[in-house]
C-alpha positions in Angstrom: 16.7 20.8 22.2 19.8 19.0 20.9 20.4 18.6 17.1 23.0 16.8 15.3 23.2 16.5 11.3 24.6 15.1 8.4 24.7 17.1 4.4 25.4 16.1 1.2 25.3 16.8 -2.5 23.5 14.7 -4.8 24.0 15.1 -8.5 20.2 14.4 -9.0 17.3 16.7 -9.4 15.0 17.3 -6.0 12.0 15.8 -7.2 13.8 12.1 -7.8 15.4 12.1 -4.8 12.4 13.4 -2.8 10.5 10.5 -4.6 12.8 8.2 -3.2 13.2 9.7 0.4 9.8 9.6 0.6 8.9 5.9 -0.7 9.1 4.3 2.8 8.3 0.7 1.4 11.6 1.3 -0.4 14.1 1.9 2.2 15.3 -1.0 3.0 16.3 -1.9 -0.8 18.9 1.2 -0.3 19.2 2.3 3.3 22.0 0.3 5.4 20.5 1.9 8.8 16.8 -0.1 8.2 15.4 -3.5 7.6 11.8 -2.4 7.3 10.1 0.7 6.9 6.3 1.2 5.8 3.8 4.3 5.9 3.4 7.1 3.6 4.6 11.1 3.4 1.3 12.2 5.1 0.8 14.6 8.2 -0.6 12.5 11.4 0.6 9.3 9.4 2.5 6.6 11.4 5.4 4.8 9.6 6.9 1.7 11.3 10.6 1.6 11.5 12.9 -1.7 12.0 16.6 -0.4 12.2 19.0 -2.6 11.3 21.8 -3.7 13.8 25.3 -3.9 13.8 25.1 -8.3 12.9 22.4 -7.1 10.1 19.6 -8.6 12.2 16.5 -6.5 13.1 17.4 -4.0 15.8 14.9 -1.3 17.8 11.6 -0.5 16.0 9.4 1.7 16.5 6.5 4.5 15.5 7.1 7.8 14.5 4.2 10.0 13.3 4.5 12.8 10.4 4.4 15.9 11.7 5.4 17.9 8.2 5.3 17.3 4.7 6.4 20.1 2.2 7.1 18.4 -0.7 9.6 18.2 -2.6 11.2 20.8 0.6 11.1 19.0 3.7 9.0 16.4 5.8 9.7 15.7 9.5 8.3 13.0 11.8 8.5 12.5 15.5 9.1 9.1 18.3 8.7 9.5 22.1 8.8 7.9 24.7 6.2 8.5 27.8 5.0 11.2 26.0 7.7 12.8 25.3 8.6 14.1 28.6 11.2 11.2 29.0 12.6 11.8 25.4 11.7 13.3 22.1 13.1 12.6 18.8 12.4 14.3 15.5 14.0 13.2 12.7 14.1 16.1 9.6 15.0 16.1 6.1 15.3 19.3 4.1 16.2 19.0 0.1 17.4 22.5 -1.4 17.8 22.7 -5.1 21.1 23.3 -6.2 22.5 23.8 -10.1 23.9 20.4 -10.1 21.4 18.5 -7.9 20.5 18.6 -4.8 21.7 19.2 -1.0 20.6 17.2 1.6 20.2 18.0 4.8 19.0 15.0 7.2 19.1 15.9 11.2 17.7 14.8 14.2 16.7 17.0 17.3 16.3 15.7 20.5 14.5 17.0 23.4 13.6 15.3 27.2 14.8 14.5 30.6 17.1 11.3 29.2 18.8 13.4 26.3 21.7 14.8 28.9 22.6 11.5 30.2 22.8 9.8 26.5 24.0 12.8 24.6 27.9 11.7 24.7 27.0 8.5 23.3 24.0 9.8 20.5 26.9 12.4 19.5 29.3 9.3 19.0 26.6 7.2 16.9 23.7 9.0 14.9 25.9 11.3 12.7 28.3 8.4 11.1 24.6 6.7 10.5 23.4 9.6 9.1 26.2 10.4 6.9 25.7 6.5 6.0 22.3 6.9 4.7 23.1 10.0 3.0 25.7 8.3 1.0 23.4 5.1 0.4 21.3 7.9 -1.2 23.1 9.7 -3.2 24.3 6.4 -4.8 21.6 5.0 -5.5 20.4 8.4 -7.2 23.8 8.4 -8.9 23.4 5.6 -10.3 20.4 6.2 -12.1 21.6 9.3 -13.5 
């Protein structure tokens, strides 16, 4: 398995920002990766995901399902592809209270047969979007403060 990960401090108490982390329905009001997201913080739920491309326009979707929930700690979902064998993707977010907030910690860990061949290019590309959503996030939390 193959991880790559993105932190940040928010100056916002865990419970908020797991509330909005957590409001799928939300996500595209405040998230610059998505144009759609649906589903709930449930294990064996299935969200449905549109990612948002580089013209704005709806890019790959697809299905994860909730593997953990451990609110307002962590959750965890998981997409494959042919059953995982081919590739394996679990996105992760862990929230740690801290005295002036809250750290975020949002990763992905990959796993299968195609993750060696893409792994120059995922390095390249899914930590600047995951430092993007964490910023989205803690402005949006910011701001309400």
């Amino acid at each position: 398995m193959r991880e790559l990960r993105a932190e940040i401090q928010i100056s916002a108490p865990i419970d908020q920002v797991w509330r909005v982390l957590t409001d799928f329905d939300h996500w595209k009001d405040w998230n610059p990766m998505v144009n759609q997201a649906s589903g709930s913080a449930s294990v064996r739920s299935k969200l449905n995901i549109t990612m948002r491309g580089p013209d704005s326009k709806d890019a790959m979707k697809y299905q994860p399902t909730v593997l953990e929930v451990n609110p307002p700690k962590s959750f965890r979902w998981r997409a494959t592809m042919i059953s995982g064998l081919i590739f394996t993707n679990d996105r992760v977010f862990e929230l740690k209270e801290k005295h002036d907030g809250t750290e975020l910690i949002n990763k992905e860990e990959f796993s299968g047969l195609m993750v060696p061949l893409f792994w120059n290019k995922m390095n390249q590309f899914v930590v600047p979007m995951l430092e993007k959503m964490n910023k989205a996030l803690k402005d949006k939390m910011e701001a309400k403060s």
